[in-house]
C-alpha positions in Angstrom: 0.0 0.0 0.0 1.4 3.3 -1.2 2.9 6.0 1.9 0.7 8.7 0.2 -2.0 7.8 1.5 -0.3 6.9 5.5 -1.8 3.2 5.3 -5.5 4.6 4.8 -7.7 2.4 2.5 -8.7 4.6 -0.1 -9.5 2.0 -2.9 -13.5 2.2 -3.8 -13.9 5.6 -1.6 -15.8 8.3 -3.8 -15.3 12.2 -3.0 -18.3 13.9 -1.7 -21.3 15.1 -4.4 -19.8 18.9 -3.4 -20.7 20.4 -6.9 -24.9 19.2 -6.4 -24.9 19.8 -2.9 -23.6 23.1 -3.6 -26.2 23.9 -6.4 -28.7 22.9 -4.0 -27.6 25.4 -1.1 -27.1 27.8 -2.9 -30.5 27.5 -4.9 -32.5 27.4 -1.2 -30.2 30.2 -0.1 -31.4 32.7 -3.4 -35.0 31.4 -2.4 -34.3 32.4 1.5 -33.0 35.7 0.5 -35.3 36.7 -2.1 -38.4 35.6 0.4 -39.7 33.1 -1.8 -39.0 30.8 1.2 -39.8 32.4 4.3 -38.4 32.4 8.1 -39.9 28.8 9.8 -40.9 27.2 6.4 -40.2 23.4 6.0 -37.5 22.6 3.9 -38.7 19.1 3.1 -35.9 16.7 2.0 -38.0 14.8 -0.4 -39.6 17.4 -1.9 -36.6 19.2 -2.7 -35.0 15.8 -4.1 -38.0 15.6 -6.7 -37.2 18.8 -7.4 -33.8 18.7 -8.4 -34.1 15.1 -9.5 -31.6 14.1 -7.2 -31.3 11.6 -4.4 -31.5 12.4 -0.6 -27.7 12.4 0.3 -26.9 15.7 -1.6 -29.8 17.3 -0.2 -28.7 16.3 3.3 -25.3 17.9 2.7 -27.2 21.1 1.5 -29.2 21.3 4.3 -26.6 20.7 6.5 -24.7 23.3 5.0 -27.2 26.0 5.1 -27.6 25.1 8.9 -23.7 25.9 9.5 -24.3 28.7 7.9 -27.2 30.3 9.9 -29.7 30.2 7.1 -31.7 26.9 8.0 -32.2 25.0 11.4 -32.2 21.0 11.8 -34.3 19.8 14.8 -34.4 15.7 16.0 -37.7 14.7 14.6 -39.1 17.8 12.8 -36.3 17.6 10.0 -35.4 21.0 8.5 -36.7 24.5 8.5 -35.7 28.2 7.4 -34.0 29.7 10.1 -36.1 32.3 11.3 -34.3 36.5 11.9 -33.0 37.4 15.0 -32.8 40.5 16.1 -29.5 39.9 18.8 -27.7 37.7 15.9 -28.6 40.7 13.1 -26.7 43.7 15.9 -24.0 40.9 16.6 -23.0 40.0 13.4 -22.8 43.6 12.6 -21.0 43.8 15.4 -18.2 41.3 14.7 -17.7 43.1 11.2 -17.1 46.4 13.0 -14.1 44.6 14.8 -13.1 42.6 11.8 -13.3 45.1 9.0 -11.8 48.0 11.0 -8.9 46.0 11.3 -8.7 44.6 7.6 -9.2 48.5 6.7 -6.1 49.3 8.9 -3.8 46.7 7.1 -4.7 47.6 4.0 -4.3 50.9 4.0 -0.5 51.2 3.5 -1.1 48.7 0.5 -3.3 50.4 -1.6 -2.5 51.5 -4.9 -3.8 53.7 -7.6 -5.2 50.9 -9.4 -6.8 49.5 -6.4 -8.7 52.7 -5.4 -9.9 53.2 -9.1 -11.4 50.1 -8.3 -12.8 50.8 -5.3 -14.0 54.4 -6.5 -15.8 52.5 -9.3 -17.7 49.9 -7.2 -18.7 52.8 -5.0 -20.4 54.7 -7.7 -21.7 51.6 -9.2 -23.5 50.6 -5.6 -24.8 54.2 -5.4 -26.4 53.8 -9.2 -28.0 50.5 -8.6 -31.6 51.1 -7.2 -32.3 46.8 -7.2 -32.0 46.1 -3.1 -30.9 42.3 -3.9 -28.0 43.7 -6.5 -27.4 46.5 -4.0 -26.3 43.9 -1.6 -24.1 42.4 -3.7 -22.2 45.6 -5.5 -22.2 46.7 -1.4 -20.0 43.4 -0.7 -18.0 44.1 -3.4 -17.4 47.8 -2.5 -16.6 46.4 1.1 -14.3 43.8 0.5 -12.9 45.6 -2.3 -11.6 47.7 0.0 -9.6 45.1 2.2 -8.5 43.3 -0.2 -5.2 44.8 -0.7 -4.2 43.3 3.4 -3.5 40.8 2.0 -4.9 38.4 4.8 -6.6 35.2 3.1 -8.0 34.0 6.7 -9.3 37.3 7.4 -11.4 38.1 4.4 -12.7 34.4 4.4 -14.1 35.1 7.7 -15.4 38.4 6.5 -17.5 36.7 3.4 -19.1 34.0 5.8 -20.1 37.2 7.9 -21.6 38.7 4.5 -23.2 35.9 3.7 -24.5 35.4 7.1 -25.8 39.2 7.2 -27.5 39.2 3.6 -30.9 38.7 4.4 -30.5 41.2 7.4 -28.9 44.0 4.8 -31.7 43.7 2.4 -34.2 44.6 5.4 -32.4 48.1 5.7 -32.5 48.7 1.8 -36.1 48.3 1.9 -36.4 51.4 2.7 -35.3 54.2 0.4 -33.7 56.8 2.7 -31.0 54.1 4.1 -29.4 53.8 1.0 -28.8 57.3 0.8 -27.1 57.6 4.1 -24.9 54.0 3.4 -23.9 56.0 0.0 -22.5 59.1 1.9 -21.1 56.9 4.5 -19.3 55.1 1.7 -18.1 58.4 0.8 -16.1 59.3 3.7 -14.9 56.4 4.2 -13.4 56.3 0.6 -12.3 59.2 1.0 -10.1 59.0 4.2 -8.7 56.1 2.5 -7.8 57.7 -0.5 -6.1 60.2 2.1 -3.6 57.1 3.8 -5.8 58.2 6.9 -5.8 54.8 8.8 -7.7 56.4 11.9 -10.3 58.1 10.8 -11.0 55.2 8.1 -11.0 53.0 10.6 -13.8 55.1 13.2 -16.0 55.6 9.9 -16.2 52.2 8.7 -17.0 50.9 12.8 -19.7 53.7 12.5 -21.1 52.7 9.6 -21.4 48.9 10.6 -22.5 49.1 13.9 -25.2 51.7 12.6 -26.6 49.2 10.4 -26.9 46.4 12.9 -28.5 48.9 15.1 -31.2 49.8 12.8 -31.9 46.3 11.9 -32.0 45.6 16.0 -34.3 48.1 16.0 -36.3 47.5 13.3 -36.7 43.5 14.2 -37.5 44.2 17.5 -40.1 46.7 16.9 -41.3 44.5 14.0 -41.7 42.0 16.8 -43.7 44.1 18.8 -46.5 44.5 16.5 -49.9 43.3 17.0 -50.8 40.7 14.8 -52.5 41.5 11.9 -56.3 40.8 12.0 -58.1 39.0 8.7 -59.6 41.8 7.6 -56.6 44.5 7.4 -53.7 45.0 7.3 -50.9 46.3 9.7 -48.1 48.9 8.2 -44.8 47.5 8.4 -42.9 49.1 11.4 -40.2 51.9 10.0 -37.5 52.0 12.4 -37.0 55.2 14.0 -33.3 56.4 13.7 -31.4 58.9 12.0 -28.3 58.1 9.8 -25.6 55.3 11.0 -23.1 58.6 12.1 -25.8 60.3 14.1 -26.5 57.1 16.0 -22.9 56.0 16.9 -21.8 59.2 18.0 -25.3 59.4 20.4 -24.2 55.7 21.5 -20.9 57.8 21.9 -21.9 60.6 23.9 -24.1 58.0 26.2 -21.3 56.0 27.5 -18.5 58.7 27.8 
């Protein structure tokens, strides 16, 4: 038997079906983000096998995937289910990217070259254009990790696209309304702009800003979604609008509160 392989029997072992499971998560995943599937909805293993004409074991792997991933939850005799929003895990994840991104932003500051902020400038202007929320959220990743990219920190920036991935359907709640976008676009601004400068401090404070704005909005707009009555047969109940100024305005009140 061959050292390669330390004594291990390998003969008759098939890899894993990673290209179909992946198909499959990341078909459910467009369906969760687009609302087609909502929060608490069964994700049935046979009737997603019938519907990709596959067999159970790569919609297992999917499934299983998707629950590592925060977007579906497996329970001991009740099978699968879309995981439902949270407003605690929305602020947190936000959160964690204002720690993790202020520090990618830091490293790659010194790195950046002309040809990297042309980039940036254009997926900046590109974000601000776009008017589609579910594109928005993608050109605003780009714009994002466009940015860090030149830290050149492989670990770091795969931690940062799991966090993207795991705030998507929480972003496009804050796009939903018009007005956000506008304030995101200016914050976008200065922060570009203190980059452009080599100003690794103030950068740094404006990109924190920005992020844990967000993730306070959504707090606030999940919880006072929560809060609402339930809607009666015969009408219908606005959505709540959550009541906060711009991302800035917020973290420097959070600011003021705890000096």
């Amino acid at each position: 038997m061959s050292d390669a392989t330390n004594g291990f029997p390998l003969e008759g072992a098939t890899a894993p079906r990673t290209s179909t499971s992946r198909m499959i998560a990341d078909a459910l995943r467009s369906a969760i983000v687009e609302g087609k599937l909502a929060p608490n909805a069964p994700l049935r293993q046979d009737a997603i096998a019938r519907h990709f004409s596959v067999s159970a074991i790569p919609v297992r792997e999917a499934l299983r995937q998707l629950a590592s991933e925060g977007w579906a939850k497996i329970e001991v005799n009740k099978g699968a289910s879309v995981a439902s929003l949270s407003a605690d895990e929305a602020r947190e994840i936000y959160e964690i990217r204002s720690a993790l991104e202020s520090l990618a932003l830091g490293l790659a500051i010194p790195n950046h070259t002309s040809a990297t902020l042309r980039e940036v400038t254009a997926l900046a202007a590109a974000a601000k254009r776009e008017r589609d929320p579910s594109l928005y959220v993608a050109r605003n990743e780009a714009f994002h990790m466009s940015l860090y990219a030149p830290a050149g920190r492989p670990q770091l920036m795969e931690m940062l696209t799991a966090l993207h991935r795991r705030g998507e359907r929480y972003l496009r709640l804050k796009f939903g309304f018009p007005e956000y976008k506008g304030d995101s676009d200016s914050e976008h601004t200065e922060i570009l702009a203190a980059v452009k400068r080599g100003d690794v401090p103030t950068a740094q404070k404006l990109v924190a800003e920005h992020l844990l704005g967000t993730g306070e909005l959504i707090y606030r707009f999940l919880t006072e979604r929560a809060a609402l009555p339930a809607v009666p047969p015969s009408g219908h109940t606005a959505a709540a609008k959550p009541r906060a100024a711009s991302s800035r305005s917020r973290s420097r009140t959070a600011d003021e509160a705890s000096s």
